[in-house]
C-alpha positions, 0 to 999 in steps of 0.5 A, a space after each residue: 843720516 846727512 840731509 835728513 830735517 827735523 821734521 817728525 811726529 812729535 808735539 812741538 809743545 813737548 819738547 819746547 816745555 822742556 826747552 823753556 823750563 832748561 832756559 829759566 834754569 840756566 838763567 837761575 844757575 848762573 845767578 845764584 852762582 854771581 851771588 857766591 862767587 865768594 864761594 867761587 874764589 875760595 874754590 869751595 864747590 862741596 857746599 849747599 850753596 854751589 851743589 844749588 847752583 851746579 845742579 840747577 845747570 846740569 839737570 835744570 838747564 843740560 839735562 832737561 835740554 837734553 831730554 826735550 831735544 831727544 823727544 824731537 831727534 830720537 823719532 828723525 833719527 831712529 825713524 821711529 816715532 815716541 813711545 807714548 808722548 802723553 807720558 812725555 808731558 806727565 814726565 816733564 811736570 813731574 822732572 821740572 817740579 822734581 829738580 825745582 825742589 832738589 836743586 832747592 832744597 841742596 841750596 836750603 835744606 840739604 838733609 831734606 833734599 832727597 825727598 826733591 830728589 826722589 821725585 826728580 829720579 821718577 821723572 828721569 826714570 819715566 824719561 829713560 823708559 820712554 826712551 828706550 821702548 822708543 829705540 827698541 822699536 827701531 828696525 835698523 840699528 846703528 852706532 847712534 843707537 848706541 851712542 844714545 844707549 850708552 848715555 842713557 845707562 850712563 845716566 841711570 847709573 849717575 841717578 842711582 850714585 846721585 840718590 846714594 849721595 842724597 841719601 848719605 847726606 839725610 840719613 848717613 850710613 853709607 860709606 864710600 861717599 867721596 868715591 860715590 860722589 867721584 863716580 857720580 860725577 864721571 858718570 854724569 858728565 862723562 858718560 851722559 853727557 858726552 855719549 849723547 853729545 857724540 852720538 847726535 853729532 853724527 846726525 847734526 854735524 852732517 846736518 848743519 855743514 849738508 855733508 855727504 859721503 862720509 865713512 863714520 869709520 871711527 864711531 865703532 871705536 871712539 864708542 867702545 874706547 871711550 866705555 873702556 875709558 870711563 870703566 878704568 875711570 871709574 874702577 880706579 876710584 873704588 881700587 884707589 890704584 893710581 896707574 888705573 885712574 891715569 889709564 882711564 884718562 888716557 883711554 877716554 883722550 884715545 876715544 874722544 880722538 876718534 870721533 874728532 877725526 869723524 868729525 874732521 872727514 864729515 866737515 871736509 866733505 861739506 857742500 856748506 863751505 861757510 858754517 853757521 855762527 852757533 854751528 861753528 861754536 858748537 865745533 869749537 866745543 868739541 875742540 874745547 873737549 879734546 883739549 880739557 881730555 889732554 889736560 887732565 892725561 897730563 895733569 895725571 902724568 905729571 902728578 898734578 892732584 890739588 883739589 881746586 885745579 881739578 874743581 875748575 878742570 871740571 868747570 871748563 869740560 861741562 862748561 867749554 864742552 857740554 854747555 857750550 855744545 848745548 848753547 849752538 845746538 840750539 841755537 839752530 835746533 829751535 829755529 829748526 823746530 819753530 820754522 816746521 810747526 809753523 811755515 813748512 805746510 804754507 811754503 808755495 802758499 804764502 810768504 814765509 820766513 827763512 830760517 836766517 831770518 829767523 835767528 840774527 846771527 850778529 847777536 849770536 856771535 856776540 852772545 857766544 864771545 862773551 861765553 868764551 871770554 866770560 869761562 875763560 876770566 872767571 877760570 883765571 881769576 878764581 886759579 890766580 885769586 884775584 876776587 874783583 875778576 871772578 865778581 865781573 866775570 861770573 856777573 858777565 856771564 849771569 847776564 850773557 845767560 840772560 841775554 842767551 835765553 831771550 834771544 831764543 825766546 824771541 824765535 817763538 815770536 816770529 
């Protein structure tokens, strides 16, 4: 895997549709989070109006970056290419029209919003055949199929919680909702999320450091911990035994260790010894990840449960973790992506940008400190009570996002 580009077969317009889409929600998310920070301070995350601004973050922005970075990484990969790209581009309408109307109609018109819902899970569904015809196609299996299998049964199992949820709030009838919603949660941001992130890490970590020689003697394991992990998780909610949930946690900080430590051995075999800026933030989200892991094994041990320290626990692990991963990933994937649609056949021909000109490094530190500063005021402020931090800094973080977003733009440009 390490060496490999990220050249492959697949429409670049395919995967930047999604791409773009996933930075306007970002832009959005954040805004409409600003505009009921009040919400933020007072903790309460169970109304219409932050369901709104979270859903447009994790399926507008990190689910839909999600999808189109797969499309790109999936055929380089598994050395296959995708299945029917046509379908691709019908998926993505009908997704983006789908989580448009389901994160509105959450914000709006709650008992209405599965019917925006359910054309979001046609899309997601669409998305999770595509993928898997696609990798079922691949000659050689290896951990990263498994990783990218996991994710994607993770993320079946989250839409299927996610629709029974809608469904309750609609119609009623549906008991367990609380445990649903809890499964929902874990499911998506644990198992989705995570799954996917360790899994094309394997492949962008090498990547990005020109890695050699590595082991990746830890995936088997951090793999199958971390399944275990999220099964004693989640059975917990619906057993409701207290030892079940603290062992899920501390199953799931046993496996996110193990692929830190592959992490740690394919870094120490770099030949790149000065890491790229959004690289290095992408690393430190993984650092961010195991720590938020053994803070909540701790929390559990000590019998820390109030409500609002949990909300922003899990604030900072899709924060700190799976958006801040996102954000330097692509940083460097989309110049990638750019760079070979456009220069690759006129190298030798004509002059061409260099992918360090295509990116200005100096902006994406600042970009991604005041990230940092941003998650870190707005936590502070909102477990301590003090409403003029929470204000600034989710109003800080609104306009980063803006500033993120354009700044990616701009590579198309150049």
């Amino acid at each position: 895997m390490p060496g490999m580009s990220m050249k492959s077969d697949t429409n670049v317009k395919l995967p930047l549709a999604f791409i773009i889409y996933a930075l306007i929600a970002l832009v959005v998310a954040q805004a409409i989070l600003f505009f009921n920070n009040d919400l933020l301070l007072a903790g309460q995350f169970r109304l219409p109006d932050i369901w709104m601004g979270a859903h447009f973050l994790l399926l507008g922005y990190a689910v839909m970056i999600a999808m189109g970075a797969m499309y790109q990484l999936v055929p380089v990969a598994f050395l296959t290419p995708i299945w029917s790209q046509k379908l691709g581009y019908i998926q993505f309408i009908i997704t983006a029209i789908g989580v448009t109307l389901f994160a509105i109609l959450l914000g709006v018109q709650p008992d209405n919003a599965i019917y925006g819902g359910i054309l979001a899970i046609i899309g997601i569904i669409m998305f999770i055949i595509q993928m898997v015809q696609t990798i079922l196609k691949q000659k050689n299996k290896n951990m990263m199929t498994y990783f990218v299998l996991g994710a994607i049964t993770s993320f079946f199992l989250t839409i299927v919680a996610g629709f029974l949820l809608a469904w309750n709030i609609s119609y009623g009838g549906i008991g367990s909702h609380n445990t649903i919603l809890a499964s929902h949660i874990v499911l998506g941001v644990a198992g989705w999320f995570t799954l996917l992130i360790f899994g094309f890490s394997y492949k962008l970590v090498p990547m990005f450091s020109l890695s050699h020689g590595f082991s990746m003697k830890w995936a088997k394991p951090a793999f199958f911990t971390y399944i275990i992990g999220l099964i004693l998780l989640i059975s917990s909610f619906w057993l409701d035994f207290m030892f079940l949930e603290t062992s899920g946690w501390l199953v799931l900080f046993i496996g996110f260790s193990f692929f830190v430590l592959d992490i740690k051995e394919i870094l120490a075999k770099r030949i790149k010894k000065k890491l790229d800026k959004p690289f290095t933030f992408s690393l430190l989200a993984i650092g961010n990840g195991l720590a938020i892991h053994l803070i909540a094994v701790l929390l559990k041990v000590t019998g820390v449960d109030h409500p609002t320290i949990w909300s922003w626990l899990i604030f900072l692990y899709v924060m700190g973790w799976i958006i801040f991963s996102i954000l330097g990933y692509l940083y460097k994937i989309v110049p990638f992506l750019w760079w070979t649609h456009k220069y690759s056949n006129k190298i030798g021909k004509e002059k061409v940008p260099t992918l360090k000109e295509m990116i200005n490094e100096k902006v994406s530190v600042v970009l991604f400190v005041l990230f940092t500063v941003s998650v870190i005021g707005l936590t502070l402020g909102a477990l301590f009570q003090i409403g003029a931090v929470v204000f600034i800094f989710q109003g800080l973080l609104a306009l980063t996002s803006l500033a993120y977003a354009v700044s990616i733009v701009r590579v198309l440009f150049v």
